[in-house]
C-alpha positions in Angstrom: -16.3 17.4 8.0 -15.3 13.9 7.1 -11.8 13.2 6.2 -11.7 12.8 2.6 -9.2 13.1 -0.5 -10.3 16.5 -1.1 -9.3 17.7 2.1 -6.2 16.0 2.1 -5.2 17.5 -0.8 -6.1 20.9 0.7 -2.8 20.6 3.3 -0.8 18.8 0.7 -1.4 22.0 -1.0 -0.6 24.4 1.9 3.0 22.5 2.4 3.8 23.3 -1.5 3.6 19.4 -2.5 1.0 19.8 -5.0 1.9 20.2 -8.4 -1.0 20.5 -11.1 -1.7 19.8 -14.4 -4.3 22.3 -16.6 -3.5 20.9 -20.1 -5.8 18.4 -21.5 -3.8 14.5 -21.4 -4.0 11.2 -22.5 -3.5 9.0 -19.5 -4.1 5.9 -22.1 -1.4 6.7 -24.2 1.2 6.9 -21.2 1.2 10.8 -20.7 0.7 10.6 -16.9 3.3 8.0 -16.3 5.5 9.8 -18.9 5.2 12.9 -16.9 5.3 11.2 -13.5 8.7 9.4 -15.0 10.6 12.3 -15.7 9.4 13.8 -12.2 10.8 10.7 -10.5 14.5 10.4 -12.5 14.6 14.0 -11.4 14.4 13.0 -7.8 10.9 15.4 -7.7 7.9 13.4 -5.9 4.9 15.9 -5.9 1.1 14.6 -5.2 0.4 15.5 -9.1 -3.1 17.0 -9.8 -4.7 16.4 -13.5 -6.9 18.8 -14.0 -8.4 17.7 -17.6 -7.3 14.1 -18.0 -9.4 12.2 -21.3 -11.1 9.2 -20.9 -10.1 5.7 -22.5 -11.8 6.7 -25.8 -9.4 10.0 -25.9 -12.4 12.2 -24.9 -12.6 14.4 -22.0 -13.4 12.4 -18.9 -15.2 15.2 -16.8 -13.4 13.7 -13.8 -10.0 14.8 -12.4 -6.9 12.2 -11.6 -4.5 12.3 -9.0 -0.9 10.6 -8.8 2.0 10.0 -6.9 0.3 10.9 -3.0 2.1 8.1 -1.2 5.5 9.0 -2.8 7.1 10.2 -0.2 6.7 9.7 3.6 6.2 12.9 4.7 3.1 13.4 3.0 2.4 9.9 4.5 3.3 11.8 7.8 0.5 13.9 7.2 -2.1 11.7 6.5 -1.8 10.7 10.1 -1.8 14.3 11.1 1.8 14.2 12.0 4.6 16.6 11.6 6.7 15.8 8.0 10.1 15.4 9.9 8.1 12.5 11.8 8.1 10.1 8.8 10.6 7.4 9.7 10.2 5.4 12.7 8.0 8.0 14.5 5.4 7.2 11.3 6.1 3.2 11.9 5.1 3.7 16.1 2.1 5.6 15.2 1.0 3.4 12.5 1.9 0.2 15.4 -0.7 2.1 17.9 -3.1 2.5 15.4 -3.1 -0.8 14.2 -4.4 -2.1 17.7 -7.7 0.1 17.2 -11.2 -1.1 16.6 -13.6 2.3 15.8 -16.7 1.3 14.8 -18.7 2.3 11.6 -21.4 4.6 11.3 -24.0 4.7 8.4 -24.6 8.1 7.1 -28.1 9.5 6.6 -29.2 10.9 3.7 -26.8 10.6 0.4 -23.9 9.5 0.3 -21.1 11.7 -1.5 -19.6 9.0 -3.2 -23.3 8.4 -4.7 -24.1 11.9 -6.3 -23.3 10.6 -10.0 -24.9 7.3 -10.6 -24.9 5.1 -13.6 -26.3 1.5 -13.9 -28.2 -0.8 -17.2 -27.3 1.1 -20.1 -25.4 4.1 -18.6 -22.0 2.1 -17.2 -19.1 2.6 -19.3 -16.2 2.3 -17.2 -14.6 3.7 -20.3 -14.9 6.8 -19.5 -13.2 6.8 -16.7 -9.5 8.3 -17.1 -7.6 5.1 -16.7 -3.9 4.8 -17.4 -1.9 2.3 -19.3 1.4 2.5 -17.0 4.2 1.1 -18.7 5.3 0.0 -22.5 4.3 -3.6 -22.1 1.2 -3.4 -20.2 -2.4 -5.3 -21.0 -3.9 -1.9 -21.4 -5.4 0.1 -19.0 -5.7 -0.7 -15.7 -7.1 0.8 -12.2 -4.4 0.5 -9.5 -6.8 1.4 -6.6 -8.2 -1.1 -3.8 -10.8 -3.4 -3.9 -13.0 -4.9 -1.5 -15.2 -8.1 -1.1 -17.4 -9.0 2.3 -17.2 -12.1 3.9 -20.4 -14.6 3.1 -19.6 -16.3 6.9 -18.9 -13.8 8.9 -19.7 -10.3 7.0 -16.3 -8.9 7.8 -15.4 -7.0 4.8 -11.3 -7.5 3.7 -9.6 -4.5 1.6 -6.8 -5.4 -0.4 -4.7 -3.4 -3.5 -5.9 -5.5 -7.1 -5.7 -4.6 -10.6 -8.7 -4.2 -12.4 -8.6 -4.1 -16.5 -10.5 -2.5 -18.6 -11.8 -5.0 -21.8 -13.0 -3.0 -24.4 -16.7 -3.7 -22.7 -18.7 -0.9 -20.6 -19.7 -3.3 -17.7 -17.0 -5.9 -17.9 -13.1 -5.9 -16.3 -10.3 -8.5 -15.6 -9.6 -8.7 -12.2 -6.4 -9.6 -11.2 -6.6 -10.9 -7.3 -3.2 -12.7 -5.8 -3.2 -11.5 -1.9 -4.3 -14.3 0.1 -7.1 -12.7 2.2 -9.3 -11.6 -1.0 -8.3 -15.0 -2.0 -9.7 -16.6 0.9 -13.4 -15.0 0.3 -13.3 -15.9 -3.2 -12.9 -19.3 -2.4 -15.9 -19.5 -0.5 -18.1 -17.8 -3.0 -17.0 -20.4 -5.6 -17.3 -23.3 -3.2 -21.1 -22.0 -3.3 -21.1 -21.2 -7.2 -22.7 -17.7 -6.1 -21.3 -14.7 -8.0 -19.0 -12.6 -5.4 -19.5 -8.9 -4.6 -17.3 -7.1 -4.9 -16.2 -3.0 -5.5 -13.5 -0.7 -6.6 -12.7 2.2 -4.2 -11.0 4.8 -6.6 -9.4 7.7 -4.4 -10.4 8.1 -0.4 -8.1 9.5 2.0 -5.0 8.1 2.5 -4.9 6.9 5.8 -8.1 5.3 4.5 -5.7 3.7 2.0 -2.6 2.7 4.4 -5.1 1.8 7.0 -6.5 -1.1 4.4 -2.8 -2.4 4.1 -2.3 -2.9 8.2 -1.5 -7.1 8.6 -4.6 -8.0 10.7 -6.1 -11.2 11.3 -8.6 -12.1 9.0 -11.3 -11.9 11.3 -10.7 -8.5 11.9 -13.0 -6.2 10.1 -10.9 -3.7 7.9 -14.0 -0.9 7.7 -13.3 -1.1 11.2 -9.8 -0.9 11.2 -9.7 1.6 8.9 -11.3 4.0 11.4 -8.6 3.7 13.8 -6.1 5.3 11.3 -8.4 7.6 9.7 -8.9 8.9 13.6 -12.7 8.6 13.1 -15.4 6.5 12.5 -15.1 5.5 8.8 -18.7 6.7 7.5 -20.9 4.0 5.1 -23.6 3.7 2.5 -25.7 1.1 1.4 -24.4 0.0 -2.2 -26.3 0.8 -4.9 -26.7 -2.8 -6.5 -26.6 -4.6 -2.7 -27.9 -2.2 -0.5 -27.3 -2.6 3.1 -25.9 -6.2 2.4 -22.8 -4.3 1.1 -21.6 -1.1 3.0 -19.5 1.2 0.5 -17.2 4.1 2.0 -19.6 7.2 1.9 -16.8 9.7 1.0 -15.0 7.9 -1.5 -14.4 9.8 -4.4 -15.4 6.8 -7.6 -16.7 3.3 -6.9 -17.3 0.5 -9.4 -19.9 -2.1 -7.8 -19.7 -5.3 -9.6 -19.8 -9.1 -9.0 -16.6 -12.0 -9.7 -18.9 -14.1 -11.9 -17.8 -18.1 -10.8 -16.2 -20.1 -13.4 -15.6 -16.8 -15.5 -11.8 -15.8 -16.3 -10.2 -13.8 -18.3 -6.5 -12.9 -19.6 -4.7 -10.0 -17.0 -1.5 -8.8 -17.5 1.5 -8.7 -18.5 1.5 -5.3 -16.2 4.7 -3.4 -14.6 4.3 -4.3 -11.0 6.0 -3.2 -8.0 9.3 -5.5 -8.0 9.9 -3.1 -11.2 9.3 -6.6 -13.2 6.3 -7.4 -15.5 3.7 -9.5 -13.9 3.4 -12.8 -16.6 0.1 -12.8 -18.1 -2.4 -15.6 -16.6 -5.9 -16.2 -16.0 -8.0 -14.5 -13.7 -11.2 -13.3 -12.6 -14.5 -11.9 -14.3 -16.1 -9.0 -13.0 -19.5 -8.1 -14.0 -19.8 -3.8 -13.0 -23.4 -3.3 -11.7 -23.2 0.4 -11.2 -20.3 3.2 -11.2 -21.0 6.0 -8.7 -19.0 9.0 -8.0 -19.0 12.4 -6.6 -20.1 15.3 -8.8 -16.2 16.9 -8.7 -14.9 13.3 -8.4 -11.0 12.9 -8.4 -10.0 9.4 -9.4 -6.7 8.3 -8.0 -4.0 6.0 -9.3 -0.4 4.4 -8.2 2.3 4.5 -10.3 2.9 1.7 -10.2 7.1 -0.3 -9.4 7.9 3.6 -7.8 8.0 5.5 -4.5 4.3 5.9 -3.7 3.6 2.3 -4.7 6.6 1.1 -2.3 5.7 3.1 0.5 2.4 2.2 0.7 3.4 -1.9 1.5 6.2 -0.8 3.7 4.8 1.5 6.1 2.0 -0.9 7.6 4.3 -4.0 7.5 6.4 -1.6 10.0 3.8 -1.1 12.5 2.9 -4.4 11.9 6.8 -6.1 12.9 7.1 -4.1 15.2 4.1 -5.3 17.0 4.4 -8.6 17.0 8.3 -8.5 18.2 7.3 -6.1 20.9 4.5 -8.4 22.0 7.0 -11.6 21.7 10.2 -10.2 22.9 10.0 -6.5 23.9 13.5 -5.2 22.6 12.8 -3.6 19.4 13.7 -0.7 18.3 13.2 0.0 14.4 12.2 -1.8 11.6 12.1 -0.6 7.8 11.1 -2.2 5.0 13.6 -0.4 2.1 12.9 0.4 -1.4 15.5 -1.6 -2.6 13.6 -4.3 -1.6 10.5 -2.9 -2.9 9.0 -2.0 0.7 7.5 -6.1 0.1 10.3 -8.2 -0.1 13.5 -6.9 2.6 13.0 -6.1 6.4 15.4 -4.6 8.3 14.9 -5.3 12.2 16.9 -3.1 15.3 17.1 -4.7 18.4 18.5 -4.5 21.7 20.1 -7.5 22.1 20.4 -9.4 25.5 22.2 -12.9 23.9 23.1 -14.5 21.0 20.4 -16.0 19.0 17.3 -13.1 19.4 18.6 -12.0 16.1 17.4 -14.6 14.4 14.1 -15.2 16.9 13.6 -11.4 16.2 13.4 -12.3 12.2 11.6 -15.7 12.4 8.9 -13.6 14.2 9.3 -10.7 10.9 8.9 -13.3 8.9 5.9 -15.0 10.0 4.3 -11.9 10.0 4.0 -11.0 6.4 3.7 -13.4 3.6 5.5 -10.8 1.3 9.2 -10.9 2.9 11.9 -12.8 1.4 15.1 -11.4 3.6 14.9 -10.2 6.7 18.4 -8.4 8.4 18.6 -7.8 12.1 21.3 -5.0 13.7 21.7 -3.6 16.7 19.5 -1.0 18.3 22.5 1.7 17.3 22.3 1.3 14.2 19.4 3.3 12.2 17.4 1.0 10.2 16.3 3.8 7.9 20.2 4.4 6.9 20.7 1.9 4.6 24.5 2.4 4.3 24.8 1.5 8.0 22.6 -1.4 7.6 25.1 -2.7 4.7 28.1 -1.8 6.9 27.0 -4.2 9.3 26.2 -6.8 7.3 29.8 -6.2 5.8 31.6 -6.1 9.0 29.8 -8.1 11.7 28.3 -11.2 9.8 30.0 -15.0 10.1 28.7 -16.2 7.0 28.6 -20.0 8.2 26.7 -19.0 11.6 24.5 -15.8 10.7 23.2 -16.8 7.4 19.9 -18.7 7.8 18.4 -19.8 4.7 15.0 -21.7 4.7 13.9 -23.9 1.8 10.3 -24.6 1.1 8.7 -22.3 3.5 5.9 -20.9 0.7 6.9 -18.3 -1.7 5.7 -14.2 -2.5 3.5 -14.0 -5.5 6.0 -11.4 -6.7 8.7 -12.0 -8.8 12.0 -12.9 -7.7 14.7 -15.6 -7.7 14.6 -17.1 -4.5 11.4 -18.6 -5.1 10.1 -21.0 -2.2 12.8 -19.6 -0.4 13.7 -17.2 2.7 17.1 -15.6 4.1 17.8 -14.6 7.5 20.7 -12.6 8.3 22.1 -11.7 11.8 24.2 -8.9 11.1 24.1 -7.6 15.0 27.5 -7.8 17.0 28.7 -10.9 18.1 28.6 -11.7 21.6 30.3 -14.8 22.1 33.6 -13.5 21.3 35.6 -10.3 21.8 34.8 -7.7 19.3 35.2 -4.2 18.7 32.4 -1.5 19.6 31.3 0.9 16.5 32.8 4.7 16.5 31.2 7.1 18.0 31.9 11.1 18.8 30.3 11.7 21.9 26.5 13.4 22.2 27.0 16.3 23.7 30.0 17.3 21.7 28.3 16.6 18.5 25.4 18.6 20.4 27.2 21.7 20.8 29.1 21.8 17.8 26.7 22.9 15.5 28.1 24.0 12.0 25.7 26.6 11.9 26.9 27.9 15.0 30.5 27.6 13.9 31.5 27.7 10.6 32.6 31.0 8.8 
């Protein structure tokens, strides 16, 4: 059997992380985020399972909705078949190997999953999908899933998380496209005045999902790549409006097909985005839907958005990602996490063993070239564990010469997200100095703190 969300679901269910939801709601009048909210000021992060969600129009949608999957990294453990306790920088090393696989496609025969439930002409309404409205400012409803266009040069096809809004019309959404590979194809199309194809992939499996996110080049096939973290071939379909000049993933769960009309744009946003900030409403792109296919017990998924699942799923591959490319240039890393407080986009946190002064900041000019997302990144030693963030403060607070570790960089491009610092980037070199004398950190000795277990000992 294929890896697919389903079947995901299945172990999330065995480890007790699946919550679910029988009572009919109104995901367009906030009732899954409401829900989700209260679940997340509680400190609860549950995969969340609704079982009888309505559509747009307040009817029942026929079509289930999950939430929350990527919420917490043990279930993002999972997805790569890996023990829960293995979520920190065990997660980031597998998610590094990974990255450096190519697994080639393989066209299904016969039909596709994904294509059991087909509407085109007269039968497309995305309305009746069960899309959310997220927070109290937002457009409207929105679809928080990935998209994917292909390449007119090359036929590489490029994955990449975009909003799409719904517009009041059955076969018509904003599209709201800002990461600079989808970009790049768009470009093209519009350089050609040809309309753009382009679809929605609404629920696959998540390593499917974190797989999309990995920082390759943008020659690099990401159906391909996408195989390497799903752990086998990732199986395609010929689209329904295309055919074999678009490949779709065969066991999605929904797909909206669709083309970025050129010179067509629409109003997007404001929307809660991950910085926990409203996007500003702008203009953006048209998208025509050409056919809506799904399975027969389709489940829909959705981010909540500016929370856990949405941060984990940009920090995770842009730890792999640092990591490889510090390990290719330098070979003395030893952790890198990307924290929620800075949105797992904006803050890296490097661990190095350093040899000499200055691979602190060579260490974070290479972090920083790496993803166009980061604004800060922080360097420690390799003894100090990037995934504590109170360490990571503490030696910022005790081993940092303000006028000689603090790099700031003017005019070096800027995140599309929103933030102060603007055209700006920080570097900090909060490892221990070596040009001077300075004292070592604390430290109780292992094998002391190994056989001194409280369980062992205390009353």
């Amino acid at each position: 059997m294929a890896k697919d969300l389903s079947s995901f679901l299945s172990l999330v269910k065995e480890q007790g992380e699946l919550k679910t939801v029988s009572k009919r709601i109104q995901p367009a009048k906030f009732e899954v985020t409401g829900l989700m909210e209260n679940l997340n000021r509680a400190k609860k992060y549950p995969a969340v399972l609704f079982n009888a969600p309505d559509n747009v129009y307040g009817q029942p949608s026929g079509i289930r909705l999950v939430s929350n999957i990527f919420a917490n990294r043990e279930r993002c453990a999972l997805a790569f078949d890996m023990k829960p306790e293995d979520c920190k920088m065990p997660l980031s090393l597998e998610y590094a190997r990974r990255e450096k696989l190519h697994t080639p496609t393989v066209q299904i025969k016969g039909p596709a999953p994904v294509q059991e439930v087909v509407s085109t002409g007269k039968d497309i309404d995305v309305g009746k999908l069960p899309i959310a409205i997220h927070h109290e400012m937002d457009f409207g409803p929105v679809l928080t899933m990935a998209l994917c266009l292909r390449d007119p040069d090359t036929g590489t096809y490029d994955i990449s998380f975009a909003k799409c809004f719904y517009k009041d019309k059955p076969d018509y959404m904003g599209v709201s496209i800002h990461t600079p590979h989808l970009q790049r194809i768009l470009r093209k199309y519009t350089a050609m005045n040809k309309p753009a194809p382009i679809i929605a992939i609404l629920g696959h499996h998540p390593a499917f999902y974190l797989g999309s996110l990995a920082l390759i080049p943008f020659e690099r096939d990401d159906y391909e790549a996408v195989g390497g973290f799903l752990g086998e071939p990732l199986r395609l379909a010929p689209s329904v409006t295309w055919g074999d000049d678009f490949m779709v993933p065969a066991d999605a769960e929904v797909i909206i097909e669709g083309e970025i009309l050129p010179g067509v744009k629409e109003i997007v946003d404001p929307f809660g985005e991950v910085t926990r900030h409203y996007q500003p409403q702008c203009i953006r792109q048209g998208m025509q839907v050409t056919a809506v296919t799904r399975r027969q017990e389709a489940i829909m998924e959705d981010i909540f958005a500016g929370h856990e699942g949405h941060w984990n799923l940009g920090a995770i591959p842009k730890e792999g990602s640092v990591y490889n490319v510090i390990k290719e240039k330098m070979g003395n890393v030893t952790g890198v996490c990307m924290p929620h407080s800075g949105i797992g986009r904006l803050v890296c946190y490097v661990s190095i063993k350093k040899i000499n002064d200055g691979q602190a900041k060579q260490a974070a000019t290479l972090a920083l070239n790496e993803s166009w997302t980061f604004q800060t990144v922080v360097v420690v030693d390799d003894y100090i564990d990037v995934f504590n963030e109170q360490d990571v403060i503490w030696a910022m607070n005790t081993m940092v010469d303000f006028k000689k570790d603090v790099t700031y960089i003017e005019n070096i491009g800027r995140t599309v997200f929103t933030t102060a610092m603007g055209y700006s980037k920080l570097i900090i070199d909060a490892t221990r100095p070596m040009d001077k004398p300075f004292p070592a950190m604390i430290k109780v000795p292992d094998d002391a703190v190994a056989s001194m277990q409280p369980v062992e000992w205390l009353d």
